[in-house]
C-alpha positions in Angstrom: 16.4 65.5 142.8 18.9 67.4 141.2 22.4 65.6 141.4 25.1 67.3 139.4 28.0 65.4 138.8 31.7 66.6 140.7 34.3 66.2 137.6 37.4 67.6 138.8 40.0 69.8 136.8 43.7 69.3 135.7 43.9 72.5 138.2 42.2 70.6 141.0 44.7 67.3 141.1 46.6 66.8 144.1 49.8 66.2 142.3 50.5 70.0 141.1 53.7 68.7 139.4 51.6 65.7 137.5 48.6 68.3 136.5 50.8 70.9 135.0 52.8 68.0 132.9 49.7 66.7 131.7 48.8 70.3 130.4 51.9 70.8 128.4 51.7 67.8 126.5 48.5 67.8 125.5 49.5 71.8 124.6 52.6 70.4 122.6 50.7 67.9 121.0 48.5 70.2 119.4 51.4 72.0 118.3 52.5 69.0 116.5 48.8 68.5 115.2 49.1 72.1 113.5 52.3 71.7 112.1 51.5 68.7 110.2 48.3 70.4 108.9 50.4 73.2 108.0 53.4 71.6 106.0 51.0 69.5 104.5 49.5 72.2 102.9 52.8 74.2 101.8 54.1 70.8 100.6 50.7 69.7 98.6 48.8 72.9 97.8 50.1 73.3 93.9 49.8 69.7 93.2 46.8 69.7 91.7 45.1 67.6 90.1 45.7 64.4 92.3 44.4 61.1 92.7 44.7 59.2 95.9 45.3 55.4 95.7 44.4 53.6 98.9 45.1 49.5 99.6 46.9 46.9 101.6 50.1 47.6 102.6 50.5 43.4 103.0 50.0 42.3 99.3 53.5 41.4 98.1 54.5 42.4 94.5 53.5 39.1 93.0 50.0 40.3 93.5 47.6 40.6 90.9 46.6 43.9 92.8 49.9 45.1 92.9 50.6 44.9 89.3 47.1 46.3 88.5 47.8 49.1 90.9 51.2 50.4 89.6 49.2 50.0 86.1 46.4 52.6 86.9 49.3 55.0 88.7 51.0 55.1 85.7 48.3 55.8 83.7 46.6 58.5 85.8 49.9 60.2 86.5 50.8 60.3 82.4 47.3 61.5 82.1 48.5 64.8 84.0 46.9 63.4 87.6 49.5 63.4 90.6 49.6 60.4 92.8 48.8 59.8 96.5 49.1 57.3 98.8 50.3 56.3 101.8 54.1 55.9 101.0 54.3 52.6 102.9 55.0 48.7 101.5 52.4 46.8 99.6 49.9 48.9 97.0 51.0 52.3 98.3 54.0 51.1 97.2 53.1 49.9 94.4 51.2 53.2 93.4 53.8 55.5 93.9 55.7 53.2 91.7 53.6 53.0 88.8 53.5 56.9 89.3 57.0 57.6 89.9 57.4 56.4 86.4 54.8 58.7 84.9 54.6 62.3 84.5 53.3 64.2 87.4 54.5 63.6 91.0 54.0 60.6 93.1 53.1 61.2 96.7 53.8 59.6 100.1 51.4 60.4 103.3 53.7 58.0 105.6 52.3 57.1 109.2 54.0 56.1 112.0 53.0 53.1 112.8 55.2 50.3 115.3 54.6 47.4 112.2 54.2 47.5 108.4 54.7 51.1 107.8 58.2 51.8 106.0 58.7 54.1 103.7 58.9 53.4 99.9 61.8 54.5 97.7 59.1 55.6 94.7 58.0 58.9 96.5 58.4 62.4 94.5 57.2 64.4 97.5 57.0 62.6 100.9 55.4 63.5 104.3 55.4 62.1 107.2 52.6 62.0 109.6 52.2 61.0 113.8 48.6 61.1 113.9 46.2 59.2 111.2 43.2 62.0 111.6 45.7 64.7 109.9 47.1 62.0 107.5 43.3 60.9 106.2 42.2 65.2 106.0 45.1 65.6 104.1 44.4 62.5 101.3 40.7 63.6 100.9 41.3 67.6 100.6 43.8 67.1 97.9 42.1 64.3 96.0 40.3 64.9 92.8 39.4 60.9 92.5 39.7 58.0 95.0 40.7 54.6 93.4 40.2 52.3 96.3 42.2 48.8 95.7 41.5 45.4 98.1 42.2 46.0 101.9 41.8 45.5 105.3 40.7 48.5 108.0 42.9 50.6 107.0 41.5 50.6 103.7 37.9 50.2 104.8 38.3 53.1 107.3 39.6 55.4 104.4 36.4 54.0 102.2 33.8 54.5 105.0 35.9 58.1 105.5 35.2 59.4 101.7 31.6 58.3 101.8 31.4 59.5 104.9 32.1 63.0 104.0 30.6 63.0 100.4 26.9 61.5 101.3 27.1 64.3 104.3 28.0 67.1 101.9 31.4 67.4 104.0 33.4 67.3 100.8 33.0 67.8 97.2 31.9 64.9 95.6 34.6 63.2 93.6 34.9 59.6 91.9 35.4 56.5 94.1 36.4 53.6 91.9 36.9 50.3 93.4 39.4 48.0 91.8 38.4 43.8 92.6 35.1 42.9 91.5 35.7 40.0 93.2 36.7 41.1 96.3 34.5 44.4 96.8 31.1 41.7 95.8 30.4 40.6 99.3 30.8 44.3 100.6 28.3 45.6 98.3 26.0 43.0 98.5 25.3 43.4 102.2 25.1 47.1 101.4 22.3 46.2 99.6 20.9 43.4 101.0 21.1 44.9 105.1 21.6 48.8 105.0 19.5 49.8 102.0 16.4 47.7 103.2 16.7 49.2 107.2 17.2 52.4 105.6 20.5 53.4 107.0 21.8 54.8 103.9 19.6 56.0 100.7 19.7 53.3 97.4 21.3 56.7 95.5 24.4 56.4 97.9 25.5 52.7 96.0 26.0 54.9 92.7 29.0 57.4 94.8 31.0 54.2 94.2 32.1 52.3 90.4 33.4 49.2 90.1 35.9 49.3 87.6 39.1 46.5 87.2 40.4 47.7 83.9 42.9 49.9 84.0 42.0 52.4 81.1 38.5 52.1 82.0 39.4 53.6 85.4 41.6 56.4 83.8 38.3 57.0 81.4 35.9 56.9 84.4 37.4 59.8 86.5 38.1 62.0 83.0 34.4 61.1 82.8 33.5 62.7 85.5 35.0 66.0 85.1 34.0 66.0 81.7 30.3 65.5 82.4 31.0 68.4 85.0 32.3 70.7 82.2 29.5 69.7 80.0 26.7 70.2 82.4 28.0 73.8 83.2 27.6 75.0 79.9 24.1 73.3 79.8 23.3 74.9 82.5 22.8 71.9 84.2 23.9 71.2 87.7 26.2 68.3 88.3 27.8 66.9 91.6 31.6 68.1 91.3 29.9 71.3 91.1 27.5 71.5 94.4 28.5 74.2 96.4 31.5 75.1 94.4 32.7 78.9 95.9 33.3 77.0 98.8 34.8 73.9 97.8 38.5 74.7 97.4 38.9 76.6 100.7 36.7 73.9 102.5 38.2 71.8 105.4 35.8 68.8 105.7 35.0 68.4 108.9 37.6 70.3 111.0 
């Protein structure tokens, strides 16, 4: 028996009045969905390279993970590497201030949030974003390298976000360097021990991410990369950064 469901229309509510403001703002919130795509790329499309810098925003400044963070901005951003993060307290604070210092531009993707989020003082270039899907397309199409320091959802959604994308062949496939061996252990060991053996991701996937905790071995790591790119080009040999290259730069993840 054929039973076809009855889902009625915005055009087909009683309250004519009610339907017609429901239409105009989900209209005007796409408007405000394209304008944020569209300043952040006028505002972000020269600074290149960049590396983003994601983290809590509740670790305080006596953290040893805020002191190691503004370390490795500073040292990325002297290296010629701009630096993005999420403009707000805690490590994006602390890695626009590390970068702030240093010699290419430190970034701030703020959210509007109603708790935590407030907006740093350390920020060359800062935008400001209502919705998080906008904010998270704009940190991985401008990032070159993904230092990921310790946590919570936030942080773990931005993780799971860049895997996400580079296991799929959504995105290029850039460096993601996690910062606290001590606190990323129990993470990858359930990786491991759970979703490797049920085969819900492939054994290769573990080596997308490094742990690294020193701060010039981080900085070596993601000059590293690139430079193994650069080498494996002229050897003819192919190498991740450069999978499906003509159509990297113009490429917008999964919109």
């Amino acid at each position: 028996m054929d039973k076809r469901k009855v889902i009625p229309s915005l055009r087909s509510l009683a309250d004519q009045e009610r339907a017609t403001a429901k239409k105009a703002r989900a209209s005007w919130q796409m408007f405000t969905i394209m304008a944020e795509f569209i300043e952040a790329t006028e505002y972000l499309s020269e600074i290149r390279p960049a590396v983003s810098i994601y983290g809590s925003a509740r670790l305080k400044p006596d953290s040893k993970y805020y002191q190691l963070a503004s370390t490795i901005a500073r040292k990325v951003s002297d290296a010629g590497f701009a630096v993005i993060s999420g403009g707000g307290p805690g490590i994006m604070e602390a890695a626009n201030q590390g970068a702030h210092g240093g010699k290419s531009p430190s970034v701030g993707l703020n959210i509007e949030l109603p708790h935590e989020q407030s907006g740093n003082q350390w920020q060359d270039i800062s935008l400001r974003f209502r919705h998080f899907f906008t904010r998270k397309v704009t940190f991985v199409k401008n990032s070159d390298a993904v230092i990921v320091m310790p946590g919570g959802f936030g942080t773990l959604d931005e993780l799971a976000e860049v895997l996400t994308l580079i296991q799929t062949k959504k995105s290029r496939h850039v460096p993601i360097i996690l910062v606290g061996a001590e606190f990323w252990k129990g993470l990858l060991d359930w990786f491991r021990s759970a979703l490797v053996p049920m085969g819900l991701i492939n054994p290769e996937d573990m080596d997308l991410m490094q742990v690294i905790d020193d701060p010039d071995q981080v900085l070596e790591a993601v000059l590293k990369f690139y430079e193994d790119a650069d080498t494996g080009e002229e050897a003819g040999k192919e190498h991740p950064a450069h999978r499906d290259r003509d159509s990297d730069e113009d490429r917008m993840f999964y919109l």
